[in-house]
C-alpha positions as CSV (number, residue, x, y, z in Angstrom):
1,X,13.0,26.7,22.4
2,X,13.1,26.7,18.9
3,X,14.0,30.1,17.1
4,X,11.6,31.3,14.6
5,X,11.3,33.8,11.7
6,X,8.7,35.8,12.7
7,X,5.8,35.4,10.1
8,X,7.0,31.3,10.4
9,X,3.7,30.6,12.4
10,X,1.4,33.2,10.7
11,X,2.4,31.5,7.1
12,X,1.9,27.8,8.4
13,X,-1.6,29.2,10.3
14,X,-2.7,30.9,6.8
15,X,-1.6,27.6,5.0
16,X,-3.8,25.3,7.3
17,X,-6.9,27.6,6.5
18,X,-6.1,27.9,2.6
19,X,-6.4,23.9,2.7
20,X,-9.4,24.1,4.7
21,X,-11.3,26.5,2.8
22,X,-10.6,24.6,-1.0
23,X,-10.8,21.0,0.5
24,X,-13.7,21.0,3.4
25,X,-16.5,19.0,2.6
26,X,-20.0,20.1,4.3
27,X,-22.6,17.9,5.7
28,X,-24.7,19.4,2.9
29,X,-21.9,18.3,0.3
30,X,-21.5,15.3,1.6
31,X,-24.9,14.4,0.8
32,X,-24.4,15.9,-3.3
33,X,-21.6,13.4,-3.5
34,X,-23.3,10.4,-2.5
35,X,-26.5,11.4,-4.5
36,X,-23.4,11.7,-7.9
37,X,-22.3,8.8,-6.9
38,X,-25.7,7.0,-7.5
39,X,-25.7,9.1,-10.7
40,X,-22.9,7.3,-11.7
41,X,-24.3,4.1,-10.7
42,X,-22.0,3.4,-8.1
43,X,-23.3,0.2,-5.4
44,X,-23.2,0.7,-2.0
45,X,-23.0,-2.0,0.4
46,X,-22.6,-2.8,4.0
47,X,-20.3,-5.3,5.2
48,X,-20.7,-7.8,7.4
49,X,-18.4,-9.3,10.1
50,X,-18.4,-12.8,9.8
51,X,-18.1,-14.8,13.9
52,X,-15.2,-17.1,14.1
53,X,-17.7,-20.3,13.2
54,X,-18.2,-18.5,9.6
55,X,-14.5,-17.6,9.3
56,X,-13.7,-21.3,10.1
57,X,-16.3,-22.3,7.8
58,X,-15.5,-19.8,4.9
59,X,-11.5,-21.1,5.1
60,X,-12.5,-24.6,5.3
61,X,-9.1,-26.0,6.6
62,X,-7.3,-23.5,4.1
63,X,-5.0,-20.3,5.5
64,X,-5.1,-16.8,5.7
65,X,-2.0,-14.9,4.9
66,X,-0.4,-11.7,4.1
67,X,2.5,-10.5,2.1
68,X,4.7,-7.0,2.9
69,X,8.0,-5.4,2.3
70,X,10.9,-3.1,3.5
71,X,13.5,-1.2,2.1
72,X,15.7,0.7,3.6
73,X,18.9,2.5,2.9
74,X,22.3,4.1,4.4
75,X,22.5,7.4,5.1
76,X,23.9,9.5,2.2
77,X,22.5,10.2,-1.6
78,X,23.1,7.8,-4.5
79,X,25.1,6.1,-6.0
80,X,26.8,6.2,-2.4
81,X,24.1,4.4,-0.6
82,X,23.2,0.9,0.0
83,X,19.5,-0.2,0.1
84,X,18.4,-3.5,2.0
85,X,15.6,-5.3,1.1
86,X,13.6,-7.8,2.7
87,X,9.9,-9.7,2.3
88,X,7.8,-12.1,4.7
89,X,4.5,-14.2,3.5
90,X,3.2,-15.3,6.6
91,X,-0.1,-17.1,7.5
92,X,-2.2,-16.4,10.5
93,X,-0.9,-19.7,12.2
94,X,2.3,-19.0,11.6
95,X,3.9,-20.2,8.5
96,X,6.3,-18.3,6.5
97,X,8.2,-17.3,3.6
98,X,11.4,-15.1,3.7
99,X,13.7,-13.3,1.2
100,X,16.0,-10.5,1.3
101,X,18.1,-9.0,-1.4
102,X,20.9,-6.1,-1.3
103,X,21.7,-3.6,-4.1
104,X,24.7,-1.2,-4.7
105,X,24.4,1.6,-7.0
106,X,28.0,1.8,-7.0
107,X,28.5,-1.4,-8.5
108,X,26.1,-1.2,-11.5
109,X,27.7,0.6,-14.3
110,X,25.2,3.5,-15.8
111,X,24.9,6.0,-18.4
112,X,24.4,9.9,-17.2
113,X,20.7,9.9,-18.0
114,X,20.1,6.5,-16.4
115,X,22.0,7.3,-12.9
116,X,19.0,9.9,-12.1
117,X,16.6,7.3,-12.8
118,X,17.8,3.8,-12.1
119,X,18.1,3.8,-7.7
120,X,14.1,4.2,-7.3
121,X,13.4,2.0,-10.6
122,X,15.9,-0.9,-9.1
123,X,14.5,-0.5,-5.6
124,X,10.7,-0.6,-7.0
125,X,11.4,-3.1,-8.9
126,X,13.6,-5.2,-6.5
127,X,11.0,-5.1,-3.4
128,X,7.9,-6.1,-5.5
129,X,10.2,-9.1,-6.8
130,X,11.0,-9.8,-3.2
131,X,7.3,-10.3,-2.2
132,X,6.0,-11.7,-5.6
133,X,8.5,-14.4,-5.0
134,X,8.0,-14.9,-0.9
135,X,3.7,-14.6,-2.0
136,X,4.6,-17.9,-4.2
137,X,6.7,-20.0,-1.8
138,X,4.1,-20.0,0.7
139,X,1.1,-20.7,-2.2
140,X,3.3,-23.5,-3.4
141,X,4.3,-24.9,0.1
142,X,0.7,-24.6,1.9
143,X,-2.7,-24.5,1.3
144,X,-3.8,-21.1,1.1
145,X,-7.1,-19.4,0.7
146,X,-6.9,-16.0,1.0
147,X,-3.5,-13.8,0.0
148,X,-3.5,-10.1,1.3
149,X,-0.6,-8.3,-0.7
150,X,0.5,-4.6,1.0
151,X,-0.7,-2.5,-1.1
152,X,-2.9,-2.4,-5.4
153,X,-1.9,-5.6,-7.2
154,X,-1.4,-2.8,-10.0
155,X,1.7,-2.0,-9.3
156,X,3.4,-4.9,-9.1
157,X,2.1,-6.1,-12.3
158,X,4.2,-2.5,-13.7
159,X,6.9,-2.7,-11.0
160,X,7.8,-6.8,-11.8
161,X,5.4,-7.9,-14.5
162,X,7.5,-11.3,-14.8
163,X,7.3,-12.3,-11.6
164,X,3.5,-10.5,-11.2
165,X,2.3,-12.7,-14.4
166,X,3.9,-16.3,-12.5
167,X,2.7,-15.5,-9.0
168,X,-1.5,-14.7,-11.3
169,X,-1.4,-17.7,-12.9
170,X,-0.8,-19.6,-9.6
171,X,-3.0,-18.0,-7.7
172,X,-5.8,-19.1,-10.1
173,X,-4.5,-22.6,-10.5
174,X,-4.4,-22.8,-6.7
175,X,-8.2,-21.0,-6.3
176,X,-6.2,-18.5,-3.6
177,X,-8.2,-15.1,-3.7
178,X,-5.1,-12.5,-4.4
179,X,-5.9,-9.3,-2.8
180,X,-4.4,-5.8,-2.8
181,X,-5.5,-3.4,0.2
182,X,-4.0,-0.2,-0.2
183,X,-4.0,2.7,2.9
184,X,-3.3,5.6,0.2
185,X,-5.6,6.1,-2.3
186,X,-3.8,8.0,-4.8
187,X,-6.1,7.7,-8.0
188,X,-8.1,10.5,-9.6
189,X,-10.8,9.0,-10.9
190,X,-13.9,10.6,-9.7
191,X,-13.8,13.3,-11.3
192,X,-13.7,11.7,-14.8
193,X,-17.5,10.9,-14.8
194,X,-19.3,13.7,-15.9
195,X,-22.1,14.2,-13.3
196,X,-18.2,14.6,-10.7
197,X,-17.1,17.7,-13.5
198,X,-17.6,20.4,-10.9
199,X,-14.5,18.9,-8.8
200,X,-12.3,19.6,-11.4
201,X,-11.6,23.0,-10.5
202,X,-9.6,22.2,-7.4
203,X,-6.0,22.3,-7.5
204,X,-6.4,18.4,-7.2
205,X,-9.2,16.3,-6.7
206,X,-7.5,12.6,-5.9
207,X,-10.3,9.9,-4.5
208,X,-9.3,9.5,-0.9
209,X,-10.1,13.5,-0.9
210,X,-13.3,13.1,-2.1
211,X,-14.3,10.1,-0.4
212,X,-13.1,11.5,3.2
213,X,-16.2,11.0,5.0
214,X,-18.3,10.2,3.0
215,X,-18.6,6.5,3.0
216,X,-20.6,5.0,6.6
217,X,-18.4,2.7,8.5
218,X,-18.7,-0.6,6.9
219,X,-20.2,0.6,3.9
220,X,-18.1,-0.1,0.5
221,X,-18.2,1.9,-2.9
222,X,-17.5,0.2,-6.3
223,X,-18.3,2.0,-9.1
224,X,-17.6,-0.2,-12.5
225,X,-17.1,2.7,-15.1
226,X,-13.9,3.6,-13.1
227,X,-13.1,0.6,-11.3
228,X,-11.8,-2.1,-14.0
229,X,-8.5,-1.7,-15.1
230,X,-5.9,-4.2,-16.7
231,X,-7.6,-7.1,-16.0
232,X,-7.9,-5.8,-11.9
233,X,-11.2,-4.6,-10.2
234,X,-11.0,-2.5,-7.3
235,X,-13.4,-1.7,-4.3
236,X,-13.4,1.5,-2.3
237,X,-14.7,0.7,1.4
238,X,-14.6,2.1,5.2
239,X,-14.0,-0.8,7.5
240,X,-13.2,1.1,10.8
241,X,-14.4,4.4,12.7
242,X,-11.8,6.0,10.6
243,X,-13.1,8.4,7.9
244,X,-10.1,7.5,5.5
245,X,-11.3,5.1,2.8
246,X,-9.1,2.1,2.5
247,X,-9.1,0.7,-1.0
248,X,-8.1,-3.0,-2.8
249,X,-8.4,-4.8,-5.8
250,X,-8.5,-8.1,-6.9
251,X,-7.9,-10.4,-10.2
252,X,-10.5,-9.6,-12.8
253,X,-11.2,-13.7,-12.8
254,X,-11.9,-13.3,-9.3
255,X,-14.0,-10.2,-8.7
256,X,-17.1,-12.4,-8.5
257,X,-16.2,-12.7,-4.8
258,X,-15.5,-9.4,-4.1
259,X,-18.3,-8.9,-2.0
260,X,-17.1,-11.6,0.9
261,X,-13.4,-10.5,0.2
262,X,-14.9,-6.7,2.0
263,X,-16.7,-9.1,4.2
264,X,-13.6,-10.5,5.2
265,X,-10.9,-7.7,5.2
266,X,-13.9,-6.1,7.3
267,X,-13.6,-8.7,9.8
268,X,-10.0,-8.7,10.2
269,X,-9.7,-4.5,10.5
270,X,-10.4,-3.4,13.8
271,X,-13.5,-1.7,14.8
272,X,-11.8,1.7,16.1
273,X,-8.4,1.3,13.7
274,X,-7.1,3.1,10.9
275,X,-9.0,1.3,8.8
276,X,-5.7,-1.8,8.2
277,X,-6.2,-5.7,8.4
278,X,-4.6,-6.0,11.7
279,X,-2.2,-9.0,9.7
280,X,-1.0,-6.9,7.7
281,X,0.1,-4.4,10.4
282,X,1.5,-7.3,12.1
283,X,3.4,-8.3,9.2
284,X,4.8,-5.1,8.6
285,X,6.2,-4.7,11.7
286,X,7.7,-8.4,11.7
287,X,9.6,-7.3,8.2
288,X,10.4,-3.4,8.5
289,X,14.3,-3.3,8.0
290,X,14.9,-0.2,10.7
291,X,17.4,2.5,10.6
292,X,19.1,0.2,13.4
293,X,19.0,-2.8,11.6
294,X,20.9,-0.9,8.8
295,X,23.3,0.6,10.9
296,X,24.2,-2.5,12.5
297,X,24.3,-4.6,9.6
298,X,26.7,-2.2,7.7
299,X,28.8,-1.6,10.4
300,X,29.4,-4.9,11.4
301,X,29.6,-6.6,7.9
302,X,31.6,-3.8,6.0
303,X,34.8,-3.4,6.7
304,X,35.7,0.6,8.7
305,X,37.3,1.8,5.5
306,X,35.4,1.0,3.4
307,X,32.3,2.7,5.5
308,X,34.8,5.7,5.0
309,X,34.9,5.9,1.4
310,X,31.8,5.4,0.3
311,X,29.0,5.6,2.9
312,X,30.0,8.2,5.8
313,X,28.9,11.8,4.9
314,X,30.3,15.0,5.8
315,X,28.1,16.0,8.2
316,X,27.8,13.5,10.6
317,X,31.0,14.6,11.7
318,X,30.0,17.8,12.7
319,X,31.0,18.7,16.1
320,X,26.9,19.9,16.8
């Protein structure tokens, strides 16, 4: 059994209330929100599920796909680390697109104020690259009508605006709706429209706080004074019992069809889930590079010494 401090459990128990107390929303408060929200003239809508004769229909002998990513890393701190990198684009009958990349900090020559900084630029910057480019192969190679990218489309336009800005244009050459779903909303939005100024006393006030619970299942939330952003429009919506919102956004050019994008992502989340298109689950499980796969790439590739020098730590070889 684990050995404690003795206030340990009475701090944690005091925490879980303090978060309770500033955070819980009340059925009564529930109801305020929605009622600002139609201040603000937000739009509510239900989605729909469409049956596999309006799916079929609505694709029209186009594809479905999804696009994720995974990094990983060996165990240590940079610059003695390597990270691994790999991306699938993979449509829902089962063609794909693959890339993988591998980066050293230790063989990248960097200033003192750019080695605190450069690791998590690289590997942000590396990963969206990997699935911009694997997003584009599959565009170019088959017909595609519908793109799901793991997580905003914002951030890879900051993260690899090159590659973002290629992948954009295609997308609208090619008429494939490009869509962003993100799980974690981390925005704070809401509480920039006046009749939402009361919030603003809270420590934070991000949108998924806010919005926990608040949104019916199936019901979707767009807001336009707070959801159009460099040349992106974004949609808030609950597609499963979950009381999480689920966010994604779309090109500007494209928005007109954000209505049957919800429809759809609706129809590919499962009823009881955590509120994910089950492809994109599946994708992220056929690309996750796992602690495993690290270990056993590194210690079959790189040679014993030099797993020595640069990538064994200390304290693995403690005798406990």
């Amino acid at each position: 059994m684990f050995q404690l401090a003795p206030d340990f459990v009475e701090k944690v128990k005091k925490l879980g209330e303090s978060l309770r107390q500033t955070y819980q929303i009340s059925t009564e408060e529930r109801k305020i929100i929605r009622q600002k929200l139609k201040q603000s003239s937000a739009v509510f809508r239900q989605m729909y599920r469409y049956s596999h004769e309006d799916l079929s229909k609505y694709l029209n002998g186009r594809q479905l796909a999804a696009v994720d990513g995974s990094v990983n890393q060996t165990k240590g701190e940079s610059p003695h680390v390597v990270y691994l990198f790999q991306a699938l684009a993979k449509t829902t009958n089962g063609q794909e697109c693959r890339a993988s990349d591998v980066y050293a900090p230790l063989l990248e020559e960097r200033t003192d104020e750019e080695e605190a900084t450069q690791p998590v630029k690289w590997r942000a910057h590396l990963l969206a690259k990997l699935e911009l480019e694997v997003a584009y192969k599959l565009i170019e190679s088959q017909e595609i009508a519908f793109m799901m990218m793991d997580g905003a489309l914002y951030h890879y336009r900051i993260d690899a605006p090159k590659e973002w800005d290629r992948l954009r244009i295609l997308a609208l050459e090619q008429n494939v709706l490009l869509v962003g779903v993100s799980e974690e909303i981390t925005t704070e939005n809401l509480v920039k429209l006046p009749s939402f100024s009361s919030f603003q006393k809270r420590p934070y006030s991000y949108d998924r706080d806010l919005l926990f619970g608040i949104l019916d299942k199936g019901e979707t939330l767009f807001v336009e004074e707070i959801q159009q952003k460099a040349g992106l429009q974004s949609v808030w919506m609950r597609p499963s019992s979950s009381p999480a919102i689920t966010g994604f956004d779309m090109l500007e050019e494209q928005a007109m069809h954000k209505n049957e994008v919800a429809d759809l992502l609706y129809t590919l989340t499962p009823s009881e889930g955590r509120g994910i298109p089950l492809w994109l689950d599946h994708i992220d499980r056929d690309v996750r590079v796992t602690d495993k796969l690290v270990e056993a790439l590194i210690e079959q590739y790189i040679d014993p010494e030099t797993r020595q020098r640069f990538f064994t730590r200390k304290r693995t070889e403690r005798p406990y």
